[in-house]
C-alpha positions as CSV (number, residue, x, y, z in Angstrom):
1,X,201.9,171.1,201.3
2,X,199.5,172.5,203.4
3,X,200.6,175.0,206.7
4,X,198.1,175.3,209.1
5,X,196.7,178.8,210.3
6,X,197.9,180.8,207.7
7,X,195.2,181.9,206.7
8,X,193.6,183.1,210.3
9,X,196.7,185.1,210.6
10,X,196.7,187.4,207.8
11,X,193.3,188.2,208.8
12,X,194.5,189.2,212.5
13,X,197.1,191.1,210.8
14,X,196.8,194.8,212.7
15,X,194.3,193.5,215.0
16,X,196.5,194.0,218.8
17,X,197.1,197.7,217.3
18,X,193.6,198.3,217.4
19,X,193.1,196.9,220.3
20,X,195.7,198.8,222.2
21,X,194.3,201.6,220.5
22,X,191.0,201.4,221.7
23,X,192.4,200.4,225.2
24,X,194.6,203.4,225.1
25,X,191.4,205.9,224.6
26,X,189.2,204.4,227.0
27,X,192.5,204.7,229.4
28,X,193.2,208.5,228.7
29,X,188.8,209.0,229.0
30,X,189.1,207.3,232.6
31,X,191.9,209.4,233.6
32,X,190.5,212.2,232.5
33,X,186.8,211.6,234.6
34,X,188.7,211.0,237.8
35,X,190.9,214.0,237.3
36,X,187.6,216.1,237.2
37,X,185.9,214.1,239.8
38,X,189.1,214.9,242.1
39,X,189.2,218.3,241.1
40,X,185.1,219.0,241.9
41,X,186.2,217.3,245.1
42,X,189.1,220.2,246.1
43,X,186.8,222.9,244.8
44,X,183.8,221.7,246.9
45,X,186.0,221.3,250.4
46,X,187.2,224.8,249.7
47,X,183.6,226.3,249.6
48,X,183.0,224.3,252.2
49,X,186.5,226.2,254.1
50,X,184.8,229.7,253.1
51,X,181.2,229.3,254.1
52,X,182.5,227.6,257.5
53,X,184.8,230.8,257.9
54,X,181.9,233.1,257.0
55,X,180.0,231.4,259.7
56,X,182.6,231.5,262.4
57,X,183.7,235.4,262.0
58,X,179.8,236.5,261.6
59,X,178.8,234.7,265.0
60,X,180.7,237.5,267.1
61,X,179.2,240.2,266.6
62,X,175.5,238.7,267.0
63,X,174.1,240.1,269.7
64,X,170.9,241.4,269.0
65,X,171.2,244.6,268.1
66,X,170.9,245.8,264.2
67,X,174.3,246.9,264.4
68,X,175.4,243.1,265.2
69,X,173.5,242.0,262.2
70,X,175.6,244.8,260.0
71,X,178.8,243.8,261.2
72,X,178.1,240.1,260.6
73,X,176.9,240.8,257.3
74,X,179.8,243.2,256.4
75,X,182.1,240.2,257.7
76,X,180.9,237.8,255.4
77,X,181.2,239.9,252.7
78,X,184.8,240.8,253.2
79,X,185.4,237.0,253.6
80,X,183.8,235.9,250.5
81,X,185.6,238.8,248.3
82,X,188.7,238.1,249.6
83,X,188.8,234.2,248.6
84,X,189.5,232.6,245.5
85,X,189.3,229.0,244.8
86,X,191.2,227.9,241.3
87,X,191.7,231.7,240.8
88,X,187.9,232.3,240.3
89,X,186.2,234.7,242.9
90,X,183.1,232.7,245.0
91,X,180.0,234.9,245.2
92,X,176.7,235.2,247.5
93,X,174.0,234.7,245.4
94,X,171.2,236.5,247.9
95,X,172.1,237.3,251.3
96,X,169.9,236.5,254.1
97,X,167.7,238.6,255.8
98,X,169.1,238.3,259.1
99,X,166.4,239.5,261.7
100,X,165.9,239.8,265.9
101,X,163.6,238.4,267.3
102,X,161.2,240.1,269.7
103,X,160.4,237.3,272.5
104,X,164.2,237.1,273.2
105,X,166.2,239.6,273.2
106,X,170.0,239.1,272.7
107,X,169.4,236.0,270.4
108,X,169.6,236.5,266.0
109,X,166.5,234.7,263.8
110,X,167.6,233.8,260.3
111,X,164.9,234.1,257.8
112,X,165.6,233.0,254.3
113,X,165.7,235.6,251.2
114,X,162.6,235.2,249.1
């Protein structure tokens, strides 16, 4: 007597494990991308939340003077040494040179740091 397929089957034999396994790891991989992806995400919208703060508490005291431009920049400073996103402290890599201009007075020119 002859059965039919027997011989296809032991050959499978073990084969849906390794495909679950390989499904598995390619699974775990694609969680793990979009959990860094999301993470990057909250990290860059909370830079984003400090240098917007910065920007707002270093406007007041703009107001052409030198002492204006000290105050902003001391401001900006506390801010960014007082946050801390994921338990790491943000830095300012180079500050701005932060300049008045002399055709109007009362108004702040930024020049970037070189």
């Amino acid at each position: 007597m002859v059965r039919l397929g027997s011989g296809s089957t032991r050959r499978r034999t073990g084969s849906i494990a390794v495909m679950a396994g390989v499904g598995f790891t390619v699974l775990i991989g694609l969680a793990a991308i979009s959990i860094d992806l999301g993470r990057a995400r909250v990290v860059q919208t909370e830079l984003q939340y400090i240098a917007d703060a910065s920007a707002h508490a270093a406007v007041a005291p703009l107001d052409g003077t030198q002492e204006g431009v000290d105050l902003a920049q001391t401001r900006i400073q506390g801010i960014v040494n007082g946050a801390s996103v994921y338990g790491i402290a943000p830095t300012i890599d180079s500050v701005s040179t932060v300049t008045t201009s002399a055709r109007r007075a009362g108004t702040a020119r930024r020049t970037p740091a070189r």
